[in-house]
ZAMARGU-4260 file (C-alpha; in steps of 0.2 Angstrom, whole numbers, plus 5000, padded with zeros to 4 digits):
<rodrens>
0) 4906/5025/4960 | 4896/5038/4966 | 4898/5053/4979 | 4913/5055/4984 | 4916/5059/5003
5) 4931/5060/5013 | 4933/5058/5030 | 4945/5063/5042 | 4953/5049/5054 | 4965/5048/5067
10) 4976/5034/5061 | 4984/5028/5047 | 4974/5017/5034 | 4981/4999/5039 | 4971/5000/5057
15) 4956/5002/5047 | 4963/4989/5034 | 4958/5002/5022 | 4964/5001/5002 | 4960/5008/4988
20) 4951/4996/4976 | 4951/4994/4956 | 4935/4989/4953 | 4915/4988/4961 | 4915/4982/4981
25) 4900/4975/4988 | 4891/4988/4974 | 4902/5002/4979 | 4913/5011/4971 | 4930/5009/4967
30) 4945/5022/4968 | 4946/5028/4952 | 4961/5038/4952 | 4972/5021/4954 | 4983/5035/4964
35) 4987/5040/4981 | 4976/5051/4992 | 4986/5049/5009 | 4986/5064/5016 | 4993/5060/5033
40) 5000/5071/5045 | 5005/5058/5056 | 5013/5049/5043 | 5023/5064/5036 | 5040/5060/5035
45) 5053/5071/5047 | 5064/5076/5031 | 5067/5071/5014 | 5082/5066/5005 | 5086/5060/4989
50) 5102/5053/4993 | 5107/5038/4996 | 5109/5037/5017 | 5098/5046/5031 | 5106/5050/5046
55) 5094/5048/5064 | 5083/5062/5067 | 5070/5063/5081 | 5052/5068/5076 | 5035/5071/5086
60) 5022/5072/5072 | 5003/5075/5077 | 4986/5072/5065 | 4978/5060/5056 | 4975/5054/5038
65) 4963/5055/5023 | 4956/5040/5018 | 4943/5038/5006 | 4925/5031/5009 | 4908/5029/4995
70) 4893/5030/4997 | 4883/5025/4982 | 4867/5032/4972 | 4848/5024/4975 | 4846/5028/4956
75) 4863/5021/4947 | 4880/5018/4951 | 4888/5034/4947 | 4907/5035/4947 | 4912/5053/4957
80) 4932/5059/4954 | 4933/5069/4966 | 4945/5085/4965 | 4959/5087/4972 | 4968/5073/4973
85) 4984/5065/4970 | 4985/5059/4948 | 4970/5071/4946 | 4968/5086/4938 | 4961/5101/4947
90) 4947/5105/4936 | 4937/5125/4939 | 4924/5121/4927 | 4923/5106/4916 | 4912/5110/4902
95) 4914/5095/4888 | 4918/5078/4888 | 4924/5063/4872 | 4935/5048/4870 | 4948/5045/4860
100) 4948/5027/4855 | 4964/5025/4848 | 4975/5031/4864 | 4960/5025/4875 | 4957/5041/4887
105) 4945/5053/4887 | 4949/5071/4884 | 4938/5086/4894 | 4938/5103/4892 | 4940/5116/4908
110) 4930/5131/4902 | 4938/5141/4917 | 4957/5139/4915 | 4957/5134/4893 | 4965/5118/4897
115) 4961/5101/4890 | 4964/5086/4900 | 4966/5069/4897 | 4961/5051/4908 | 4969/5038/4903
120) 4964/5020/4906 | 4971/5019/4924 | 4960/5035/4929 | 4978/5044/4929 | 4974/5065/4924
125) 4987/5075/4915 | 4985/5091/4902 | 4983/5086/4884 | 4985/5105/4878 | 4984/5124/4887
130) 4984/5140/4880 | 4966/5145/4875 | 4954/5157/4885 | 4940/5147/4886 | 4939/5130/4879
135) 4924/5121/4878 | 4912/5110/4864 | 4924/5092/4861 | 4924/5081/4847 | 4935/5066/4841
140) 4935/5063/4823 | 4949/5049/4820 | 4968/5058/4824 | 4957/5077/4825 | 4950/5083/4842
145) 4938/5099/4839 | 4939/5113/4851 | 4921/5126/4851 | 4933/5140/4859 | 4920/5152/4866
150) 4923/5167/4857 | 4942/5162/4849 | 4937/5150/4835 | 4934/5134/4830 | 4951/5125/4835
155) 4958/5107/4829 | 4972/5098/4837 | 4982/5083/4832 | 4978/5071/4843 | 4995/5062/4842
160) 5005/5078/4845 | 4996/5086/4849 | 4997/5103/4840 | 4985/5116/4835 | 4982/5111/4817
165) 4970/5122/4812 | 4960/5139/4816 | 4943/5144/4811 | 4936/5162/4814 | 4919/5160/4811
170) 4909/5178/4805 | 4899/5184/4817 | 4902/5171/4830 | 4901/5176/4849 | 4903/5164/4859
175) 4907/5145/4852 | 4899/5131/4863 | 4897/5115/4857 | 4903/5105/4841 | 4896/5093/4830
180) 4900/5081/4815 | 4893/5075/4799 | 4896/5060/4786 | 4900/5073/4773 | 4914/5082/4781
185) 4905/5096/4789 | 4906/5103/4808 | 4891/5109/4814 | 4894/5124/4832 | 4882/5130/4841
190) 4886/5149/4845 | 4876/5154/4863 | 4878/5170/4864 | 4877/5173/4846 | 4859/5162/4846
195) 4866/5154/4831 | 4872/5138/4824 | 4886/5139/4811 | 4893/5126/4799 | 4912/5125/4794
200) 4913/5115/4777 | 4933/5105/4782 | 4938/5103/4764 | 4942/5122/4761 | 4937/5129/4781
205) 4922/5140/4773 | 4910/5145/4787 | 4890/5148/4787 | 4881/5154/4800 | 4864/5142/4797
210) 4851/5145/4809 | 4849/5163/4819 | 4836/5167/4833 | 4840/5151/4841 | 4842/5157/4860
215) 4858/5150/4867 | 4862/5137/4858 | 4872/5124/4865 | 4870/5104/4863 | 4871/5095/4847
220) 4869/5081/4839 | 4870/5073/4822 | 4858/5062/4818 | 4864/5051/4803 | 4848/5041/4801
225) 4839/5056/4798 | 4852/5068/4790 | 4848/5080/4803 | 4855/5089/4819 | 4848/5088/4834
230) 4848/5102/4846 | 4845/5110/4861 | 4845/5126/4869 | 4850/5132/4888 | 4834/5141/4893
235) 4819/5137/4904 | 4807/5126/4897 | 4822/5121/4883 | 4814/5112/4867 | 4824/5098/4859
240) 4822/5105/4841 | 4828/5097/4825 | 4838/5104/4809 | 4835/5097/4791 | 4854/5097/4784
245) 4847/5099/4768 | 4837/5114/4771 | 4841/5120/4788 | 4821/5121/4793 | 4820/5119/4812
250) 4806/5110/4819 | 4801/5104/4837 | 4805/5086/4840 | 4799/5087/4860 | 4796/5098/4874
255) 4795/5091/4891 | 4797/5105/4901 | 4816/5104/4907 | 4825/5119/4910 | 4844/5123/4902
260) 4847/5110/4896 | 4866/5108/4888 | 4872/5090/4883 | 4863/5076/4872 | 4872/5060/4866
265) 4864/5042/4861 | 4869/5024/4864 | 4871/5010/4856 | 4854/5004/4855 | 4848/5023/4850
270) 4842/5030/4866 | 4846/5048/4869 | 4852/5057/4883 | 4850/5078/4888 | 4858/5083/4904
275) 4850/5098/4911 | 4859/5112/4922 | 4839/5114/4931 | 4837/5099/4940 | 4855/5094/4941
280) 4850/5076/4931 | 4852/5066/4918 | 4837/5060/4906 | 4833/5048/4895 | 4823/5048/4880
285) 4819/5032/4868 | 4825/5034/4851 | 4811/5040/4844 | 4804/5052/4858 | 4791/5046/4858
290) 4790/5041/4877 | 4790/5054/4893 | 4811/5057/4898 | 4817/5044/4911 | 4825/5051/4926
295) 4842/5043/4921 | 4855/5049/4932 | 4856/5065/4947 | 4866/5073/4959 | 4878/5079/4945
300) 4882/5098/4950 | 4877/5107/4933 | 4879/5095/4921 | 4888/5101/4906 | 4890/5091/4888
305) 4891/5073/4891 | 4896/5059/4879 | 4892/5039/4878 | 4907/5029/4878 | 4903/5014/4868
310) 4919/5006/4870 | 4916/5005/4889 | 4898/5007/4891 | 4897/5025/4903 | 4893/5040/4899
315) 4905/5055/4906 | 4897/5069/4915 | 4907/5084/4916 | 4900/5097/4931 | 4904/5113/4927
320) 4901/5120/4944 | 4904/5104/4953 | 4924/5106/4949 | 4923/5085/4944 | 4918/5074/4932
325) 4906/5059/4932 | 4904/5043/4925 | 4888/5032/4922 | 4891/5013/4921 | 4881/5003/4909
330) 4890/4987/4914 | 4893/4987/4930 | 4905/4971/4938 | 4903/4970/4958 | 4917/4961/4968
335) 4914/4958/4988 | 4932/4957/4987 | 4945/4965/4975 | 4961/4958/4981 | 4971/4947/4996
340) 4983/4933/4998 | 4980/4917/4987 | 4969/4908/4986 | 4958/4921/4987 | 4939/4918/4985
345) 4927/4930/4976 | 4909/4934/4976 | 4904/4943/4958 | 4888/4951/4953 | 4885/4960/4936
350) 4871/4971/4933 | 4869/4982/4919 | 4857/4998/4912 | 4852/4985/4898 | 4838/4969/4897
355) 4852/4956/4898 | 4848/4939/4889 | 4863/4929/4895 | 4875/4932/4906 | 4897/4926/4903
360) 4911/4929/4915 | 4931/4929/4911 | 4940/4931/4926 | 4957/4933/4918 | 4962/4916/4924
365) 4956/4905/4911 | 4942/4901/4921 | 4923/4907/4914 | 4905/4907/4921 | 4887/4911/4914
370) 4882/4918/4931 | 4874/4933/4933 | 4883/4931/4953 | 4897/4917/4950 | 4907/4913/4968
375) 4925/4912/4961 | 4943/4907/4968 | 4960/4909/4962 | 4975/4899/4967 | 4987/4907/4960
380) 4995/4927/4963 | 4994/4941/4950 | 4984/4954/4945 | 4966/4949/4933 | 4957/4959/4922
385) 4939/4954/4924 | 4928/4955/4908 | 4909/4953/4910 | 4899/4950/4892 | 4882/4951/4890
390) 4868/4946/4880 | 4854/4960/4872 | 4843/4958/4858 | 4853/4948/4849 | 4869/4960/4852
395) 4883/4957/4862 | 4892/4968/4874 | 4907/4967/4886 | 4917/4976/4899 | 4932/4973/4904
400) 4940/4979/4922 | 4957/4982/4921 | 4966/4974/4936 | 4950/4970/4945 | 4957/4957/4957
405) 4974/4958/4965 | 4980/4941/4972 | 4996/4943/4984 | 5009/4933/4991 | 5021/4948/4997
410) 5031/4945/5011 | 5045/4957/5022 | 5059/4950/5031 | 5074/4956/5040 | 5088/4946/5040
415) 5099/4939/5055 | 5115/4946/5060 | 5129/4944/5072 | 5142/4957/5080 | 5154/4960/5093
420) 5151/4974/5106 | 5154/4990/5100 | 5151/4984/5081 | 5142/4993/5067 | 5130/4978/5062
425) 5121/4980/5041 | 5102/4973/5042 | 5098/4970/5025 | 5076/4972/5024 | 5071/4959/5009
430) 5057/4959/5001 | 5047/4949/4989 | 5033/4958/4979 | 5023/4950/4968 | 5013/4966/4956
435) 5026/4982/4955 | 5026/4993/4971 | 5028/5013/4970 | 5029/5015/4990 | 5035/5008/5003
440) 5032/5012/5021 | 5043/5001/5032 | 5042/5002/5052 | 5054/4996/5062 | 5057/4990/5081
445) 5072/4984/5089 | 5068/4977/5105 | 5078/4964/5116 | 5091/4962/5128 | 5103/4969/5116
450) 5104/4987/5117 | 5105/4993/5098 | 5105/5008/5093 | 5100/5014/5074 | 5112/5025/5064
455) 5105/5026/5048 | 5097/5018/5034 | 5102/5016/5015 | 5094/5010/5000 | 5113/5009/4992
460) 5113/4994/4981 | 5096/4989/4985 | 5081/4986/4973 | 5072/5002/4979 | 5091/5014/4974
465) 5081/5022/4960 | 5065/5029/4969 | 5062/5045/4969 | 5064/5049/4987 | 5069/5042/5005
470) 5061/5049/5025 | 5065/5041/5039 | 5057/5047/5056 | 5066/5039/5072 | 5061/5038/5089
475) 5077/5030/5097 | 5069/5032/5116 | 5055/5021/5112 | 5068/5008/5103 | 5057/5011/5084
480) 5059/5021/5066 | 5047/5025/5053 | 5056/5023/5033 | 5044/5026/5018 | 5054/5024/5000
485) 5042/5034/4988 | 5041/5037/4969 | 5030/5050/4962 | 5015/5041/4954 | 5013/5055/4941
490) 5031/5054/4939 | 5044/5045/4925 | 5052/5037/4939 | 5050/5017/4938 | 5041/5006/4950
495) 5048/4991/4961 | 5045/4979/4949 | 5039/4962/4954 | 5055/4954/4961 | 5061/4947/4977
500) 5079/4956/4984 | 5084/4968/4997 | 5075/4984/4998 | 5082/4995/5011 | 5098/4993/5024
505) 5097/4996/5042 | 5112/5000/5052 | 5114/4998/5069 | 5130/4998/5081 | 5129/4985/5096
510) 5129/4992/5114 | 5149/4990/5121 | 5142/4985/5137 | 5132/4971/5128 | 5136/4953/5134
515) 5135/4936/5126 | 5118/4927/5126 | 5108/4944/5124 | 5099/4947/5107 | 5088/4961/5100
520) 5073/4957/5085 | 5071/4969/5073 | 5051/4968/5069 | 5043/4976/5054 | 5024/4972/5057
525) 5019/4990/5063 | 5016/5002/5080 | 5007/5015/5085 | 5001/5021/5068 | 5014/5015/5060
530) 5009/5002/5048 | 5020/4989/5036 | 5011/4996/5017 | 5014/4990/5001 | 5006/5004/4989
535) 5004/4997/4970 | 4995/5009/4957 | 4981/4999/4961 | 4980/4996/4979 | 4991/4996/4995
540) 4991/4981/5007 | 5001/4974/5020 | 5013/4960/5016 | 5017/4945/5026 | 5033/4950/5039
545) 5046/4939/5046 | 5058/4949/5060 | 5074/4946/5063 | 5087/4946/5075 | 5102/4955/5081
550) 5115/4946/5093 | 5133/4946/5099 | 5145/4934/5089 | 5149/4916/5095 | 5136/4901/5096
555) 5134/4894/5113 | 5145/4877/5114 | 5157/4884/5099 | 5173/4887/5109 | 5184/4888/5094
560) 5171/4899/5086 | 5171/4891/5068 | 5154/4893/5067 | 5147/4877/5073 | 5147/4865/5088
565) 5155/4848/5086 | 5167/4835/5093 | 5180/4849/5089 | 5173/4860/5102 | 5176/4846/5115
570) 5194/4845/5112 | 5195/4864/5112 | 5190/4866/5129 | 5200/4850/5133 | 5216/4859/5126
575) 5211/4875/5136 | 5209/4868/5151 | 5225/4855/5153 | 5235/4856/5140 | 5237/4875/5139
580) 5229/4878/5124 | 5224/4894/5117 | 5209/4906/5126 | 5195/4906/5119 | 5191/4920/5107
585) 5173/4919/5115 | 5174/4914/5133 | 5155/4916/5134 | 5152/4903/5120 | 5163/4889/5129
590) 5152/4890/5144 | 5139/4877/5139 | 5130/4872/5156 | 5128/4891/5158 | 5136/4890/5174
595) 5146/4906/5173 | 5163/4897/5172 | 5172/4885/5159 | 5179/4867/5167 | 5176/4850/5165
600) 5156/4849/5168 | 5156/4862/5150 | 5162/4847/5139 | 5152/4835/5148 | 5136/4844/5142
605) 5143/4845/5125 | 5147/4827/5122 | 5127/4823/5129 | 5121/4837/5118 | 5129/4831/5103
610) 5129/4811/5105 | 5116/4805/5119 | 5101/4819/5116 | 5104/4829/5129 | 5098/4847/5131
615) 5106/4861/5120 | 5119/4873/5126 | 5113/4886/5138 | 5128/4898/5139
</rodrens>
């Protein structure tokens, strides 16, 4: 996913058909914040409540929404979280990047607030640990994170906890930068304003400072082929220099020319990478450096230390002064599609940053394919992880996109309901979700001959009681409401399970002027820029909706008003007419030619309705 650019509209997202996506469409990127970014003034509900009924309030709300558009890289895929958004932290400077492999999430450091945040493996942002001044070098070492913190110390945290678990003052250290780790339990820190690099030895936290006159120091690297550390410096026409661990003699390994440079890492097949703040850019270099630097990756807004992932095949690209951080995908799976109703048909491409031999697709159904472009459908609903492995040189790779394709059958429905004038009528709203829901906006017309009016709405006893919050906006002129049932995606709150049951009351009271034969629908499939959305951690959607109606008691042809029209019926009216028979409890409903009075000609029509195929009642 690469820039990220938002765009200001003047509707609401369902009238663009607009979702937010888990994995690659038509090679652009997908949201990666798996949160909500709907920032809509016109779909801002009139109040909040978090009880459990909302009385009727009149609203007038102007503006549009944000939605989210991406543009993509000529060079590579690049994956931009932006910042602000909603489940993202609001980053001033991140410096660092590494992975935790265990809890599987990265962890970066925020040089201008001390913070360290994590991403978990939903894209969902949240503060691992506060309280330092400046926080900025990472490193993971099994249940230990690293901290280079500027001029405090060098500073480790339990990961699981986490907790400060140790403190290191180093002597003579000025400003901490970057941190690095041998096989013999030593940490290596590269100290930029003290132009120095400084080993701590972990089993008794003695510090020594071993190189000096090494003009802001910052990358590093440990070379375990070579015993040696590699490392770089942010100046103009920056060498990538080498130190013997064994002697601590610094040589030149390359210089190309680049200018502040600040982060290096290597992949899996031993390429190195240095990002440099100069040219805001990425480079690559062979293993050896023995080539010229490739122009890997740009467009990163100074480019702090960055770190290969090899469990996920990216690299991370914390930009200090671009208030984000980046990703670089090394596996990259490509969806024309990410989700729909069943059965849904999918066009996947894989490409990759590696010579790929063979090509394999899972697509989470059982089904497989050795396609580098496989066309794929699924028949059945849920949500598919798509893992796409290749073949390099003999090695195998993989990556695996959680919750890739969402396939649907969610319908809405209002239920039917019948009432005398006069009467307070209960719509029960049912729904039927098939992947767990976190919102819910719901809009409702109730137009017919029946004048309704809407009173209120509930979510007592219904699926949806626990959600964190209830607005309802009503426009009771224009015969329409607005309901959105929200939980707080960052929240402990739990989602809307995949279930089917009611999910919101409507009630309504029937007009006492109303007379029999009129009817009202209550619709839920959207107006103006109201739109019926599903919103999932993964994407929002509009379900299929079935309306329903509203009318007065009695069925046409039931004069005894037992609920259905049969022979009894006949000898009702009969009773009522000669033999003095009660009245019946809904005239209306016993006049079944519809000719506005009850006699002789009303059985008639009944007795053909019901035994000769003639038309229906028409009261």
């Amino acid at each position: 996913m690469a820039e990220h650019t938002r765009v200001r509209a003047t509707t609401c997202p369902a009238q663009e058909n607009l979702f937010f996506l888990p994995c690659f469409v038509a090679g652009l990127p997908a949201d990666i914040s798996r949160g909500y970014d709907l920032m809509d003034d016109n779909c801002l509900p009139t109040f909040i409540f978090t009880g459990a009924k909302v009385a009727m309030s009149t609203t007038n709300r102007l503006g549009g929404i944000m939605t989210k558009l991406w543009s993509s890289m000529v060079l590579l895929a690049v994956l931009v979280i932006p910042n602000p958004a909603a489940g993202q932290y609001p980053f001033v400077s991140p410096e660092s990047a590494t992975f935790d492999p265990i809890r599987n999430r990265y962890l970066v450091s925020d040089q201008g607030t001390g913070t360290i945040v994590e991403i978990d493996s939903m894209g969902i942002y949240s503060e691992f640990s506060s309280g330092l001044d400046i926080a900025k070098g990472l490193l993971v070492r099994n249940d230990t994170l690293f901290v280079a913190a500027g001029w405090h110390a060098l500073v480790a945290y339990d990961l699981e906890t986490p907790e400060i678990i140790m403190w290191v003052d180093i002597p003579g250290m000025v400003e901490l930068n970057d941190v690095a780790a041998d096989s013999s339990g030593n940490i290596y820190v590269s100290d930029a304003q003290g132009n120095s690099i400084h080993k701590v030895r972990l089993s008794d936290l003695s510090a020594t400072t071993i190189v000096t006159d090494f003009t802001m120091a910052n990358g590093l690297w440990y070379d375990a082929y070579n015993d040696r550390l590699l490392a770089i410096q942010w100046i103009e026409d920056s060498p990538i220099s080498a130190i013997d661990c064994s002697d601590y003699t610094v040589t030149t390994v390359v210089n190309d020319g680049l200018d502040f440079l600040d982060g290096i890492t290597r992949d899996i097949e031993g390429n190195y990478y240095i990002s440099s703040f100069g040219t805001d850019a990425v480079y690559k270099y062979d293993s050896t450096f023995s080539s010229p630097p490739e122009l890997f990756s740009s467009s990163h807004t100074d480019p702090g230390d960055i770190h290969f992932n090899k469990w996920r095949h990216e690299i991370i690209v914390p930009c200090v002064n671009g208030s984000r951080v980046d990703f670089i995908k090394f596996i990259q799976i490509d969806a024309d599609t990410t989700y729909g109703h069943y059965p849904l048909e999918v066009q996947f491409t894989g490409s990759s940053r590696y010579t790929v031999d063979n090509w394999m697709w899972y697509f989470g159904d059982g089904d497989t394919a050795s396609l580098q472009s496989p066309l794929h459908t699924y028949s059945s609903h849920g949500m598919y992880d798509v893992t796409l492995e290749i073949e390099t040189g003999g090695e195998t790779y993989s990556y695996t996109e959680k919750h890739c394709i969402i396939v649907l059958a969610d319908t809405v429905k209002a239920n039917d309901m019948r009432g005398d004038p006069g009467q307070s009528v209960k719509v029960e709203v049912y729904a039927n979700n098939t992947i767990s829901l976190n919102q819910l906006r719901i809009p409702i017309e109730y137009q017919g001959t029946l004048d309704l009016t809407l009173d209120s709405v509930s979510v007592t006893g219904c699926r949806t009681e626990h959600f964190d919050s209830l607005s309802f906006s009503a426009y009771p002129a224009d015969k329409r409401a607005y309901v959105k049932l929200i939980n707080d995606p960052a929240g402990s709150t739990p989602p809307l399970e995949a279930g089917s049951g009611t999910i919101l009351n409507l009630y309504f009271t029937i007009s006492a002027s109303a007379i029999f034969g009129q009817s009202a629908s209550v619709i839920l499939n959207g107006f103006s820029t109201r739109y019926l959305l599903f919103f999932s951690p993964y994407v929002y959607f509009t379900p299929v909706d079935v309306a329903g109606t509203v009318s007065l008691s009695g069925i046409c042809g039931d004069a005894n008003n037992d609920a259905a029209v049969n022979i009894l019926d006949v000898t009702y009216i009969i009773n009522y007419l000669y033999k003095d028979g009660p009245e019946l409890e809904i005239e209306e409903a016993g006049d079944a030619d519809g000719s506005g009075i009850i006699n002789i000609l009303d059985v008639t029509h009944i007795i053909n309705y019901l035994y000769k195929d003639g038309p229906e009642p028409i009261c």
